[in-house]
C-alpha positions in Angstrom: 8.0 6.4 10.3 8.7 10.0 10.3 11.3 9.6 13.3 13.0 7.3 11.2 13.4 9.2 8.3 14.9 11.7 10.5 16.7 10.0 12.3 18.5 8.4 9.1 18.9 11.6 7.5 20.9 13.2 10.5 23.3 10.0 10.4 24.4 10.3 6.7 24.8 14.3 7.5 27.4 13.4 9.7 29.7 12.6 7.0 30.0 16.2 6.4 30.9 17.3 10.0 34.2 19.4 10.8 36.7 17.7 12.9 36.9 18.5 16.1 39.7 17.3 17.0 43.1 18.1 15.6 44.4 14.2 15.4 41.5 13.9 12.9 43.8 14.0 9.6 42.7 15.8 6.7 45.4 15.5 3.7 46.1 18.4 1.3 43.1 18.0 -1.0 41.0 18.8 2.3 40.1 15.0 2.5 39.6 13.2 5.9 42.2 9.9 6.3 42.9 7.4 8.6 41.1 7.0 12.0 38.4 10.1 13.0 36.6 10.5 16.0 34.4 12.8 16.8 33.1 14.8 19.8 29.7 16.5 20.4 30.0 20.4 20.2 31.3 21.4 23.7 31.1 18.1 25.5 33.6 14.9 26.2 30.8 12.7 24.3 31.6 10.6 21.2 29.2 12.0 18.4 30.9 9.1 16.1 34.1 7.1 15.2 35.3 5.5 12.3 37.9 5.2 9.4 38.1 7.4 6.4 40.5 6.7 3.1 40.2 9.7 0.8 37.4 10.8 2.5 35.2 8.2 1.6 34.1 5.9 5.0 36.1 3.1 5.1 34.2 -0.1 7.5 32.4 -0.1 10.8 31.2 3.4 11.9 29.7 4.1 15.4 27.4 6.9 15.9 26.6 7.9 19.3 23.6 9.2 21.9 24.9 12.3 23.7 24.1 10.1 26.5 26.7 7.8 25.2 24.4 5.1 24.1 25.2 3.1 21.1 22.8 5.0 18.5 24.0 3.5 15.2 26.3 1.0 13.8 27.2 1.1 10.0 29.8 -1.3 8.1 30.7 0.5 5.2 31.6 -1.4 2.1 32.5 -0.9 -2.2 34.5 2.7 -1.1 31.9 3.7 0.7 29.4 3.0 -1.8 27.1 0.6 0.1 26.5 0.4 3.7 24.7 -2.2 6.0 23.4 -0.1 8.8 21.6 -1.2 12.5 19.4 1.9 14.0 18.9 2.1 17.3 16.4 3.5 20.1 17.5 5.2 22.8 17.4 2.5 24.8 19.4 0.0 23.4 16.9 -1.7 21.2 17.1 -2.3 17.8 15.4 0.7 15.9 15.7 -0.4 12.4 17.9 -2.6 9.7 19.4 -2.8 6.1 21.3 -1.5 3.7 22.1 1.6 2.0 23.3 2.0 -1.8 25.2 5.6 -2.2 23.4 6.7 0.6 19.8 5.7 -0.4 17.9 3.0 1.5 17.7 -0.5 -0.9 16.7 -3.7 -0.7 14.9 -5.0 2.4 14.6 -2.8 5.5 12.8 -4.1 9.1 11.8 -1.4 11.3 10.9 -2.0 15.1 9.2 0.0 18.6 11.2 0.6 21.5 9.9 -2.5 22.9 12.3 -4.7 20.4 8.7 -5.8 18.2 8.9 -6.1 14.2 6.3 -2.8 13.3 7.1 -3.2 9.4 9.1 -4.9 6.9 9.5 -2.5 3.5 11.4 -3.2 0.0 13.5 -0.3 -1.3 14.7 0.9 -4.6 17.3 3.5 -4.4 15.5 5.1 -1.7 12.0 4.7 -2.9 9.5 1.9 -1.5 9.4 -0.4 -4.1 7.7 -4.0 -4.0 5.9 -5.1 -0.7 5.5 -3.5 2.3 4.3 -5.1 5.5 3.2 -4.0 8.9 2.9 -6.2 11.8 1.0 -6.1 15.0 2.9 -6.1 18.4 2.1 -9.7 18.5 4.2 -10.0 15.1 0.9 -11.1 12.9 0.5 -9.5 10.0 -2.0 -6.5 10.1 -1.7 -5.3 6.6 0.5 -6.0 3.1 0.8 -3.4 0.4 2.4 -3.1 -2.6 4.4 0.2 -4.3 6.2 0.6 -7.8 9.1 3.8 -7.4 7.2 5.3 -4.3 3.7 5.7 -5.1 0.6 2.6 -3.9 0.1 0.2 -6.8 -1.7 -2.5 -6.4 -3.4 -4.9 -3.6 -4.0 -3.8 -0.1 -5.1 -6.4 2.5 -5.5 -5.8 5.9 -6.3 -8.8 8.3 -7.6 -9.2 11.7 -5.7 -10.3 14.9 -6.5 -13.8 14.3 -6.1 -13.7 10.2 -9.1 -13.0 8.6 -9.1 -10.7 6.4 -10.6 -7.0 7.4 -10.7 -5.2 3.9 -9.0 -5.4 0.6 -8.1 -2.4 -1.3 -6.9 -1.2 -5.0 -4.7 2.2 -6.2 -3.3 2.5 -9.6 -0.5 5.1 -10.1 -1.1 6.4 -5.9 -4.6 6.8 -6.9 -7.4 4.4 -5.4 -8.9 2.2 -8.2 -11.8 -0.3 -8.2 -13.2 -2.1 -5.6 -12.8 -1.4 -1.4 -14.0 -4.2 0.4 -14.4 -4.4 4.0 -15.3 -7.6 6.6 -16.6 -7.6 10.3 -14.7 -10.0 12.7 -17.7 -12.6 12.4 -17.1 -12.3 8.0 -20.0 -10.1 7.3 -19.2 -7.7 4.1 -20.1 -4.7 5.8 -18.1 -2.4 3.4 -18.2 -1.6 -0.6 -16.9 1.4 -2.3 -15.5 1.9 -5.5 -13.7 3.8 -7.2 -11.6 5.1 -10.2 -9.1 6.9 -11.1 -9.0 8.6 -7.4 -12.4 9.5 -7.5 -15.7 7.2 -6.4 -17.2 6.1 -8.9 -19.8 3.2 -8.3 -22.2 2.0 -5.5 -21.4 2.3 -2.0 -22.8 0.1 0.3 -22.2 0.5 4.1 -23.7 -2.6 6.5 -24.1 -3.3 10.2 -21.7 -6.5 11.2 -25.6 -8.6 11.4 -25.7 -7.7 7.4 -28.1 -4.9 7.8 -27.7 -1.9 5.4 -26.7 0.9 7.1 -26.1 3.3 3.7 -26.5 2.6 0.1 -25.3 5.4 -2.6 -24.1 5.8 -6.2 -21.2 8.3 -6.8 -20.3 9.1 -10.8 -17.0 11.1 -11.4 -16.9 11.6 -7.4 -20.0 13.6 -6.7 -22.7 11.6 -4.8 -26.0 10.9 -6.8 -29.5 11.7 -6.0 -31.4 9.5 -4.1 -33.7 8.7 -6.8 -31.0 8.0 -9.2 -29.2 5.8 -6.6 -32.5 3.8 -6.0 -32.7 3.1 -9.5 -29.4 2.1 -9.7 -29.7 -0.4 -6.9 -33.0 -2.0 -8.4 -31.4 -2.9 -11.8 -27.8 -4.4 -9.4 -29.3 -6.1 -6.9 -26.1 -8.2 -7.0 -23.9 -5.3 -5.6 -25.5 -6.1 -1.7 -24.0 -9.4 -1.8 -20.9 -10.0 -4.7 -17.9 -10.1 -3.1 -16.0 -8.0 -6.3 -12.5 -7.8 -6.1 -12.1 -10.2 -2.9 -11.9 -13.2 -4.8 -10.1 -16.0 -3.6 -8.1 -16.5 -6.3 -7.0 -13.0 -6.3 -6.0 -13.5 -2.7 -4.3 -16.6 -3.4 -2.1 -15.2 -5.8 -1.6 -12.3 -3.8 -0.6 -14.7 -0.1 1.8 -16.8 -2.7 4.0 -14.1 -4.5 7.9 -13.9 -3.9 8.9 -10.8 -2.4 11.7 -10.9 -4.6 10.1 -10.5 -8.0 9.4 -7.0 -6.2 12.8 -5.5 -6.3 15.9 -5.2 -8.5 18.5 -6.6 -5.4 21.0 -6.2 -8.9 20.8 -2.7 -9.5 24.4 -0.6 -9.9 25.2 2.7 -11.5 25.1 0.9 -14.8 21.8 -0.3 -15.4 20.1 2.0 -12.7 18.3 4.1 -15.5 17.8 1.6 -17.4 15.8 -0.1 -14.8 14.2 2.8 -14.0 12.7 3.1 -17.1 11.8 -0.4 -17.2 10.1 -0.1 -14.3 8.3 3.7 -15.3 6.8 1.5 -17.8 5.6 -1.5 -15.8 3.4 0.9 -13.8 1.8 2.3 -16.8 1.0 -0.7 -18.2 -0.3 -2.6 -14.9 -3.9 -2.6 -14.0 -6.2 -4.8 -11.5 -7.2 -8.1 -12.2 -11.4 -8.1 -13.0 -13.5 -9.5 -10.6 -15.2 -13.0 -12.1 -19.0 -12.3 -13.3 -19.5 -9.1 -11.1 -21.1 -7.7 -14.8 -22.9 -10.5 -16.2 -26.4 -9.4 -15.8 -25.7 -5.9 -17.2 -24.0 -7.9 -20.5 -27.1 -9.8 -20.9 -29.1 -6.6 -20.8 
């Protein structure tokens, strides 16, 4: 994902470049018009081409390999405003897909290896991730979903096996991991529980072989791990911690599988509303928190 943040970067620096050529126009106010094309420093290769109106990119813009390949292709619209751009790898296949908003990646974006494969499908908000993010494995099943509010992890993390089933199930809350970490062997064994809170752990942690074996049982408080007495007398009053399944309920799932990706981002946002929204939004992620997991407590109530 790195390469492709570079790689998108260095395209929208282009806008800036000096002409190279002197049928590029610029008018009085130093503002590039009409039809520009230009050249890699010291070479006969096409950097990019396009049209400019008061220097604002005006259409379909190609950017260029220095081996001439076709590297991007973007089709500028609203004054340059918004663009719909296709990324592309060195070797002709499709690198990446969607649409900018003054220069900021928004809405729905689908990145892909230099095979031509889906790798990851991600939401945007005015260049943030923002809503649900998912990556795929080469043979274009899902391997993991997760969710972000302006940039930072909020909320359910699932990753699944080659076949579906799910491997593990995560919380964070404000970028921070929170709750419950559950984690499955191919054959459906829990053979993972942490928890957590407020980035620390905080809770039992129970590590099992995939035949259900314990492996490693341990209580952390305030993210220091407890004595072993302490943690054996923790795990004599919860015996339910070796088998409740916590945060992986099925219900919790269900919702999860069922949502619309578009409740997860604002495809309406303009200028006008943008803070507006923003705040909106600043205020959604304060108030949000994981959904409880059904009778996990019950015995220590009735204590």
């Amino acid at each position: 994902m790195k390469y492709f943040k570079k790689h998108i970067t260095f395209i929208l620096g282009l806008f800036t470049l000096t002409p190279l050529l002197s049928q590029n126009k610029i008018d009085s106010l130093g503002r590039k018009q009409s039809y520009w094309k230009v050249f890699y420093p010291n070479s006969k290769h096409i950097e990019y081409e396009g049209l400019f109106k008061d220097d604002k990119p005006q259409g379909l813009f190609k950017y260029y390999y220095e081996h001439d390949t076709i590297k991007a292709k973007l089709n500028f619209q609203k004054d340059g405003k918004m663009a719909y751009a296709t990324l592309y790898h060195w070797n002709g296949k499709i690198m990446a897909k969607g649409k900018y908003l003054e220069q900021k990646k928004d809405s729905v974006w689908e990145f892909y290896n230099e095979l031509g494969q889906l790798i990851s499908r991600d939401h945007y908000l005015q260049g943030q991730r923002h809503g649900l993010s998912i990556t795929y494995y080469d043979s274009n099943k899902v391997f993991e979903k997760k969710q972000y509010i302006l940039n930072k992890k909020h909320g359910y993390f699932v990753q699944y096996f080659s076949d579906g089933k799910i491997k593990g199930m995560e919380y964070y809350k404000d970028d921070l991991p929170d709750g419950y970490f559950v984690y499955y062997a191919p054959n459906g064994t829990r053979v993972g529980l942490m928890t957590y809170k407020s980035g620390l752990r905080e809770g039992p942690t129970i590590i099992k072989e995939p035949d259900g074996k314990i492996k490693e049982k341990v209580l952390n408080k305030d993210g220091r791990e407890q004595s072993e007495k302490e943690s054996e007398e923790y795990f004599k009053q919860h015996p339910e911690v070796f088998n409740n399944e916590f945060g992986l309920d099925k219900e919790v799932i269900k919702i999860f599988e069922k949502r619309d990706e578009k409740t997860f981002t604002h495809a309406n946002i303009n200028t006008e509303n943008k803070k507006q929204q923003l705040q909106q939004l600043q205020q959604r992620l304060k108030n949000k928190s994981p959904i409880p997991p059904k009778n996990s407590t019950n015995k220590e109530k009735k204590k």
